[in-house]
C-alpha positions as protocol buffer text, in pm:
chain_id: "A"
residue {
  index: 1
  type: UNK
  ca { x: -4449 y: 2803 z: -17993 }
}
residue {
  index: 2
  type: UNK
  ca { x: -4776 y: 2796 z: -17963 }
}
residue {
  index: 3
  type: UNK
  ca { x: -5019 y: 2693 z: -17637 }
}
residue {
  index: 4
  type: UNK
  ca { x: -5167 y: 2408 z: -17750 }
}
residue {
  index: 5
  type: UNK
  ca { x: -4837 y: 2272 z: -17789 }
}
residue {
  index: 6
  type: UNK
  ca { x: -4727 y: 2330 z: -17446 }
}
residue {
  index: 7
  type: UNK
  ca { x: -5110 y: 2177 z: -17306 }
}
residue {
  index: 8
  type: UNK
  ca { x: -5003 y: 1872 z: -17543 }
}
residue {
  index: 9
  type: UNK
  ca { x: -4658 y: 1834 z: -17370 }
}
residue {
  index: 10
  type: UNK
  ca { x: -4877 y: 1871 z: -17041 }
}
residue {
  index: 11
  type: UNK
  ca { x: -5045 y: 1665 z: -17055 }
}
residue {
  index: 12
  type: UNK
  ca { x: -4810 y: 1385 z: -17090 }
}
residue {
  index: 13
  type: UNK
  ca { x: -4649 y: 1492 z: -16801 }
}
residue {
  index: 14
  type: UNK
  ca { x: -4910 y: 1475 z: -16654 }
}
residue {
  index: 15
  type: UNK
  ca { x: -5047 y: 1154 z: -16754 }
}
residue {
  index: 16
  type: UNK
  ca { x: -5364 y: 1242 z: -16932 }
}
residue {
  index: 17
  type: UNK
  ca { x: -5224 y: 1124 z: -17257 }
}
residue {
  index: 18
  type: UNK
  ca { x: -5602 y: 1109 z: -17386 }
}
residue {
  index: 19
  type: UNK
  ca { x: -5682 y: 1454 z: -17407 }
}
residue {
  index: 20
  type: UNK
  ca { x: -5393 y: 1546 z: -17643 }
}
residue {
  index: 21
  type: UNK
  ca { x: -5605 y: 1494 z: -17927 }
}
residue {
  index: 22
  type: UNK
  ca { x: -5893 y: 1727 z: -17782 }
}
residue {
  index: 23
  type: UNK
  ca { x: -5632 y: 2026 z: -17735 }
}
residue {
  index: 24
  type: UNK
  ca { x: -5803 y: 2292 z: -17979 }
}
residue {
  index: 25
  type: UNK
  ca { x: -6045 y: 2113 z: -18100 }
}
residue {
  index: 26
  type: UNK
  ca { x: -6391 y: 2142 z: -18077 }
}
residue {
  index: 27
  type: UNK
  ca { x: -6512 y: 1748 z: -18085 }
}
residue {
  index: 28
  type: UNK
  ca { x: -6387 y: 1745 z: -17682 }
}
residue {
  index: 29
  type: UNK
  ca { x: -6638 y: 1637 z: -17460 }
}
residue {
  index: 30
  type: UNK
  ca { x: -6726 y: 1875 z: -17175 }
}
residue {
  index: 31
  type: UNK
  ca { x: -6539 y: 1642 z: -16895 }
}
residue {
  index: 32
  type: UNK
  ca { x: -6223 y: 1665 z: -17116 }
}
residue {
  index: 33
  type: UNK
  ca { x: -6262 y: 2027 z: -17196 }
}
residue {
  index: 34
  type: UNK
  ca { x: -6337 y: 2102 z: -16799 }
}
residue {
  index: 35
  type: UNK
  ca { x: -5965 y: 1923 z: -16759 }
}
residue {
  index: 36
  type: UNK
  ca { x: -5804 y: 2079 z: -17064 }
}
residue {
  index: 37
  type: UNK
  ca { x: -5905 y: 2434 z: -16920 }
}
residue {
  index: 38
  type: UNK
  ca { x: -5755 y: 2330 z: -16567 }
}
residue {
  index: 39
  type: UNK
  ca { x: -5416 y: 2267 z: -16739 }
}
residue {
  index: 40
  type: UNK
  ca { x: -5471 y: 2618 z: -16958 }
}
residue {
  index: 41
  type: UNK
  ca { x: -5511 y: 2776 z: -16593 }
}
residue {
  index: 42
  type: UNK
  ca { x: -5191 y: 2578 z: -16458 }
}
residue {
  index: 43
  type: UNK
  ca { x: -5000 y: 2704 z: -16780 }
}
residue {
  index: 44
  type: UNK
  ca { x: -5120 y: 3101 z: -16678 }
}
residue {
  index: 45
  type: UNK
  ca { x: -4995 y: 3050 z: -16313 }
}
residue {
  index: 46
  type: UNK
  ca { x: -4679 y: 2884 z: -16462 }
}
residue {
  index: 47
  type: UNK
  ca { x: -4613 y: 3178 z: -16717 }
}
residue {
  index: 48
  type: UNK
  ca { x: -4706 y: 3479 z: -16501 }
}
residue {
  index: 49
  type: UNK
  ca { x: -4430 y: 3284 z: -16246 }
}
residue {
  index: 50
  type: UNK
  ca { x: -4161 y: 3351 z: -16493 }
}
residue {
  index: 51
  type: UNK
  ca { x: -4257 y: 3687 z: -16606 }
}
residue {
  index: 52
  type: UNK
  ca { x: -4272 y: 3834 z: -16287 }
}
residue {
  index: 53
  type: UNK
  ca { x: -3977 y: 3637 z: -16110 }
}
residue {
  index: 54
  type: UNK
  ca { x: -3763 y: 3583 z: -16345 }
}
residue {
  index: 55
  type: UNK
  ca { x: -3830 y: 3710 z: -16748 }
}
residue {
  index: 56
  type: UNK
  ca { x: -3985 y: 4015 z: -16694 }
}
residue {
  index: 57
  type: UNK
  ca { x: -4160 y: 4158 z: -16970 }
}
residue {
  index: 58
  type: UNK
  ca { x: -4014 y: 4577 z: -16979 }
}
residue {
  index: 59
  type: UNK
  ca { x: -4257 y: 4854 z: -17081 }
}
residue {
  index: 60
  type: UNK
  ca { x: -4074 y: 5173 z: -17083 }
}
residue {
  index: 61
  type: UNK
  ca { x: -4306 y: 5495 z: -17093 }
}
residue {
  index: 62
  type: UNK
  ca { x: -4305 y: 5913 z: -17024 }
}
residue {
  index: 63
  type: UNK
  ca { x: -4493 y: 6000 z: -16706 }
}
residue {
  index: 64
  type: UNK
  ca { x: -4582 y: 6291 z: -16560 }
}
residue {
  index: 65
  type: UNK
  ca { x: -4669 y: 6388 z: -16221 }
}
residue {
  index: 66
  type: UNK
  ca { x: -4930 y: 6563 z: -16086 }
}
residue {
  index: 67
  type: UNK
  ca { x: -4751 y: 6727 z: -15726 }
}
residue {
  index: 68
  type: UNK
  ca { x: -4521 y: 6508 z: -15763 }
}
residue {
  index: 69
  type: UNK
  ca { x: -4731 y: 6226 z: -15777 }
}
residue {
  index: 70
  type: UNK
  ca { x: -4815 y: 5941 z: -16056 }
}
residue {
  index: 71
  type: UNK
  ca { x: -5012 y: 5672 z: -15994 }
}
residue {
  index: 72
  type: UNK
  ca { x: -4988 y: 5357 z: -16124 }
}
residue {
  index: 73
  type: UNK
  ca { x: -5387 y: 5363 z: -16253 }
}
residue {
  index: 74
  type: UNK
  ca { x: -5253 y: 5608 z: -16541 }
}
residue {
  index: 75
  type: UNK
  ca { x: -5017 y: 5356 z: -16711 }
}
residue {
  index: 76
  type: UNK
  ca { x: -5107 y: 5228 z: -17043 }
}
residue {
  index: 77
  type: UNK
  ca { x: -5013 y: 4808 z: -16945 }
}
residue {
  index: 78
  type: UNK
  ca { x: -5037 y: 4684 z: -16574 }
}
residue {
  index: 79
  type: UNK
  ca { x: -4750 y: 4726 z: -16337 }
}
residue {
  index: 80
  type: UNK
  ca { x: -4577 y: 4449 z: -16139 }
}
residue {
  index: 81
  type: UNK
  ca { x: -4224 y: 4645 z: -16017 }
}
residue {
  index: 82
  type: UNK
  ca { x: -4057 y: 4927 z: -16121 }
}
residue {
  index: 83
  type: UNK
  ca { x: -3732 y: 4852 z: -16307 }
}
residue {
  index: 84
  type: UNK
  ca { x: -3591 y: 5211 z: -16305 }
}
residue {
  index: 85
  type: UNK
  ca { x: -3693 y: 5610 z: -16296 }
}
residue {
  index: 86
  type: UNK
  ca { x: -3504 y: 5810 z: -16512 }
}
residue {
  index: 87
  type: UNK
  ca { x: -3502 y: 6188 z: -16611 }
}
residue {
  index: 88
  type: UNK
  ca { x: -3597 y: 6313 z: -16946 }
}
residue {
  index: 89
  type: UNK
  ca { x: -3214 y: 6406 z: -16980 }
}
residue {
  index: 90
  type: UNK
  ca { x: -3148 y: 6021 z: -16871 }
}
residue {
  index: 91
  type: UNK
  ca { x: -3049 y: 6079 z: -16550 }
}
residue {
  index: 92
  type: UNK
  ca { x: -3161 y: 5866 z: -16265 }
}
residue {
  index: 93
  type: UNK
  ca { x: -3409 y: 5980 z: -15992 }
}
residue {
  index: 94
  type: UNK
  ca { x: -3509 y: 5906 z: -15624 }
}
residue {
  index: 95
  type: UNK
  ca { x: -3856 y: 5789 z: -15581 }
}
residue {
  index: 96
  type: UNK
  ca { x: -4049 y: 5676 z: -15298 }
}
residue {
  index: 97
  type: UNK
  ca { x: -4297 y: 5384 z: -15365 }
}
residue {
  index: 98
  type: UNK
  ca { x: -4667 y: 5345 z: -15256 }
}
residue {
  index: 99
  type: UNK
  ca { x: -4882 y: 5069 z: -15354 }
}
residue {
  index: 100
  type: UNK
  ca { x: -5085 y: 5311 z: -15588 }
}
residue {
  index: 101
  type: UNK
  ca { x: -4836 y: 5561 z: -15699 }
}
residue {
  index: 102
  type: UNK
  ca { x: -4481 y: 5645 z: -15740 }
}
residue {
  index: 103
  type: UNK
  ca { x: -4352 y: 5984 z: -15579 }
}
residue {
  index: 104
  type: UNK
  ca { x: -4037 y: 6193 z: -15716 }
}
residue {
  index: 105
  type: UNK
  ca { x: -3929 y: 6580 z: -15728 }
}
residue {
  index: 106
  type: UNK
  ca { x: -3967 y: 6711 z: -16104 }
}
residue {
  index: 107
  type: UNK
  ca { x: -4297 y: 6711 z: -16342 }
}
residue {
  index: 108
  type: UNK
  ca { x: -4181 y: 6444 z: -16604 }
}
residue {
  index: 109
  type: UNK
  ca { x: -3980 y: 6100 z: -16646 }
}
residue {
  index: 110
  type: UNK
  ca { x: -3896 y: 5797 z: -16775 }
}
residue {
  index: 111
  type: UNK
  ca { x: -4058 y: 5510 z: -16614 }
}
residue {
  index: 112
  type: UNK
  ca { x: -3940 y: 5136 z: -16703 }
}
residue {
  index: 113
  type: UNK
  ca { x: -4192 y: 4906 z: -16539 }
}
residue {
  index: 114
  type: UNK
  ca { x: -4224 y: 4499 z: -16531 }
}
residue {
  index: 115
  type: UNK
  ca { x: -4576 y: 4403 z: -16707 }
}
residue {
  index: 116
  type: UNK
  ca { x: -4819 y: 4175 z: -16590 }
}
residue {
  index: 117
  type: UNK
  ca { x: -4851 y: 3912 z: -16866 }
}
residue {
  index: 118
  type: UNK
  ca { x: -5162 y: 3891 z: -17087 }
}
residue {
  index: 119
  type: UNK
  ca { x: -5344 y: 3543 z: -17031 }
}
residue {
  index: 120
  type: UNK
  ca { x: -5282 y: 3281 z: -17265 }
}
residue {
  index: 121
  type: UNK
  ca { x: -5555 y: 3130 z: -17430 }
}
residue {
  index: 122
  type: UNK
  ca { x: -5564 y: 2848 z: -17659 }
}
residue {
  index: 123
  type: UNK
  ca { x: -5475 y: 2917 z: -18021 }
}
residue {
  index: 124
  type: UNK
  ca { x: -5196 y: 3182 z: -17926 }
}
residue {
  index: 125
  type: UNK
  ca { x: -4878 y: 3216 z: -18046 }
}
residue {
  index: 126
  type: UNK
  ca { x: -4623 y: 3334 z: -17719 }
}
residue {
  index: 127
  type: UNK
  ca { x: -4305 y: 3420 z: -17866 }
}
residue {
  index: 128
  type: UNK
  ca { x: -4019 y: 3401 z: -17592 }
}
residue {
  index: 129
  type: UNK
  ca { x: -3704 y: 3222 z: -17543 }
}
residue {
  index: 130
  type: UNK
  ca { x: -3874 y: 2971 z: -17277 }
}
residue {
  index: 131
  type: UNK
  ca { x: -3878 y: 2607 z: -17437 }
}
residue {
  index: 132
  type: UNK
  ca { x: -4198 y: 2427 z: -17432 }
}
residue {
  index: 133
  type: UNK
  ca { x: -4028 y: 2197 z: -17167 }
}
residue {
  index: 134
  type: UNK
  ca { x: -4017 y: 2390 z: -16967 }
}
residue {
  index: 135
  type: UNK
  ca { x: -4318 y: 2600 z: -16937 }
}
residue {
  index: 136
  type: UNK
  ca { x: -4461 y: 2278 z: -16975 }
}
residue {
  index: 137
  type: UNK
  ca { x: -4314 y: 2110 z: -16630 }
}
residue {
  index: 138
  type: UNK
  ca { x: -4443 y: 2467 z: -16462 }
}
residue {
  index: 139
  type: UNK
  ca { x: -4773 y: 2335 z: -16576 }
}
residue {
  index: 140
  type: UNK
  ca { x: -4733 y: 2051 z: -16408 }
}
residue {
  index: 141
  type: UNK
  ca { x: -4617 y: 2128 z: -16135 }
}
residue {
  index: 142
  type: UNK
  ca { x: -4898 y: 2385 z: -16082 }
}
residue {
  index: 143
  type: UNK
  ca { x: -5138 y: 2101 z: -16197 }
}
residue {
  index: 144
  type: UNK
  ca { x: -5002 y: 1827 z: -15918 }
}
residue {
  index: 145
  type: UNK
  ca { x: -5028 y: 2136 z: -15672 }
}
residue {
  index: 146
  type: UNK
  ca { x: -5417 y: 2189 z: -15776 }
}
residue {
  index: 147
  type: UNK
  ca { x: -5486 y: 1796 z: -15718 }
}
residue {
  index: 148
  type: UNK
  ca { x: -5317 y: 1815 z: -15394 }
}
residue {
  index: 149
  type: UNK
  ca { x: -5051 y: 1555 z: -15510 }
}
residue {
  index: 150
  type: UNK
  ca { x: -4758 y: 1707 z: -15318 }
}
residue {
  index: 151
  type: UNK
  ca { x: -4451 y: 1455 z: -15409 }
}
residue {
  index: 152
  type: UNK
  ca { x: -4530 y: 1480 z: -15840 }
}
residue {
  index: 153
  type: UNK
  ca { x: -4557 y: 1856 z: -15783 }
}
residue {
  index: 154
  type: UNK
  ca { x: -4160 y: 1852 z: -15604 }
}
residue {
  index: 155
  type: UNK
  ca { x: -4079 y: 1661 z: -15938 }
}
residue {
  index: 156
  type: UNK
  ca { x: -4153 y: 1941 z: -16128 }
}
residue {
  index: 157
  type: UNK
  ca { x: -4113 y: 2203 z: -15923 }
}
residue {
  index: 158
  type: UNK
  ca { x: -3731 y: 2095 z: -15919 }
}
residue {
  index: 159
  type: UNK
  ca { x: -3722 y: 2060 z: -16300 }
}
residue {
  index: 160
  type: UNK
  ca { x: -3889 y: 2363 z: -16357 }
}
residue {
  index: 161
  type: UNK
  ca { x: -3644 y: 2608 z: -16133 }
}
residue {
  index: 162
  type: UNK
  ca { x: -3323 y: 2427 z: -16232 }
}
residue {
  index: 163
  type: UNK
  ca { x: -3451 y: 2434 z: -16636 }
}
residue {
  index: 164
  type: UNK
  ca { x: -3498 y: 2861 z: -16546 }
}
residue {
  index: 165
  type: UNK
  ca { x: -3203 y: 2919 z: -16343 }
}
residue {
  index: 166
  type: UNK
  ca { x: -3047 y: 2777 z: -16663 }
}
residue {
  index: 167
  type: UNK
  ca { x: -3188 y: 2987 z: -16869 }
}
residue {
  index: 168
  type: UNK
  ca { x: -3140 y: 3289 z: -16641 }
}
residue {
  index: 169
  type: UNK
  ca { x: -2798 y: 3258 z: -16579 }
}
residue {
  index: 170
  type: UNK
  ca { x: -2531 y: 3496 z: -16726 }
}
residue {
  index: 171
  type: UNK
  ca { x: -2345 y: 3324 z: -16929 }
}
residue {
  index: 172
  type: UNK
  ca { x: -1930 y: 3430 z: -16972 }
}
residue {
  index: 173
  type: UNK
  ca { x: -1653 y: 3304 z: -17108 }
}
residue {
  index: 174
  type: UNK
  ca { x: -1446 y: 3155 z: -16796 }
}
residue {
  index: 175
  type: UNK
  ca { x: -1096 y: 3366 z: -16822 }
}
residue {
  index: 176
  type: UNK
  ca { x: -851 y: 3135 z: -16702 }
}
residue {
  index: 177
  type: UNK
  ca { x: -483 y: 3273 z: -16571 }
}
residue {
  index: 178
  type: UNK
  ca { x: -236 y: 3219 z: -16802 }
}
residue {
  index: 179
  type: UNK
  ca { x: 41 y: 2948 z: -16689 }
}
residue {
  index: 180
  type: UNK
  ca { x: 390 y: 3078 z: -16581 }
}
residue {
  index: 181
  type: UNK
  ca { x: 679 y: 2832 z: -16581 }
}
residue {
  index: 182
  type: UNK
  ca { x: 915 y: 2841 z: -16311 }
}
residue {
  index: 183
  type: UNK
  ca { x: 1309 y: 2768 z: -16328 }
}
């Protein structure tokens, strides 16, 4: 999918029909480009919503500490919550977390972290198994919050946690008991 396609969708939902055709282009006037960049800014809120609360993008990577200390500063992608601490063997380890560094016994390990997102800008390509839909109704909804129109925002809102609890779910196949007959 790509992020124009998501403003698009946007902005029917959020009834600025007009400025679909002035999504990636460069013919948009500055008022409609000023409101086409407010919904780009809803869609980062939206998206950095469901990679840090529910989708988390993983980064796994080798640390090592320095007195038993790493901080967070040294990591190669920004961190939002540490998934797990493992030894180099692949053992797990106890760690004691700081705002700006992670503590545990031993020199090395095996750090998988949640990533902030990257911001979208227009033009990309996001690959990920969120439907337009509904990354689109997070847009709204953060869109209605911005314009301090409370009872469109609960619209969305709803839509957009019900569409990812969905989609987060763990989905099983329902084992029923098998029937015994009585005589």
């Amino acid at each position: 999918m790509t992020i124009n396609d998501v403003i698009k969708l946007s902005c029917d939902f959020v009834n600025l029909p007009d400025l679909k055709q002035s999504v990636g282009t460069e013919d948009a006037s500055q008022a409609d480009q000023a409101k086409i960049d407010v919904i780009l800014k809803c869609l980062n809120l939206a998206y950095e919503e469901i990679c840090t609360e529910f989708l988390p993008i993983l980064h796994k990577e080798a640390i090592v500490s320095n007195n038993g200390n790493f901080y967070f500063s040294e990591l190669t992608k920004p961190i939002c919550s540490i998934v797990s601490l493992k030894s180099v063997d692949g053992g797990n380890l106890k760690y004691m977390l700081s705002s700006d560094h992670i503590s545990f016994e031993g020199e090395s390990a095996i750090l998988v972290y949640a990533v902030m997102p990257d911001e979208l800008n227009f033009g990309d390509q996001i690959d990920t198994m969120i439907p337009d839909r509904v990354l689109a109704y997070g847009t709204a909804r953060e869109y209605f919050l911005m314009q301090s129109l409370s009872d469109e925002a609960t619209i969305f809102e709803m839509r957009f946690k019900e569409s990812l609890e969905n989609i987060v779910r763990k989905k099983s196949t329902l084992k029923m008991p098998t029937k015994k007959w009585h005589i």
